[in-house]
C-alpha angles and dihedrals in degrees: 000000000000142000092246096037084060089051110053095050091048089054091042093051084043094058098043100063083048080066100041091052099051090046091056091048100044080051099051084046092053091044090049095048081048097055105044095033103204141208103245134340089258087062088058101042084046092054096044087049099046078042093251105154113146 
C-alpha cells in the first residue's frame, strides 16, 4: 500500500468516530433537554453550567 492510500483510511477512520462521538453527545444533550423540560434554553444552558445534571 501507499503512502496516500494509508492515509486516506486512517483520516477516514479518523473522521468517522468524530462522527460517532458527537452523535453520542448531541444525543445525551437532547435526552437531557427531554427529560427536564425546561423552561427555556437559558435555563439549560444555566443548570449545565452551575453542574446541575440531574
Amino acid at each position: 500500500m501507499t503512502f496516500d492510500i494509508i492515509m486516506g483510511v486512517i483520516l477516514t477512520a479518523l473522521a468517522l468516530v468524530v462522527v460517532v462521538l458527537l452523535t453520542f453527545w448531541s444525543r445525551s444533550i437532547i435526552e437531557a433537554i427531554h427529560a427536564r423540560s425546561p423552561g427555556s434554553l437559558r435555563d439549560f444552558r444555566n443548570d449545565i453550567h452551575n453542574g446541575d445534571k440531574s
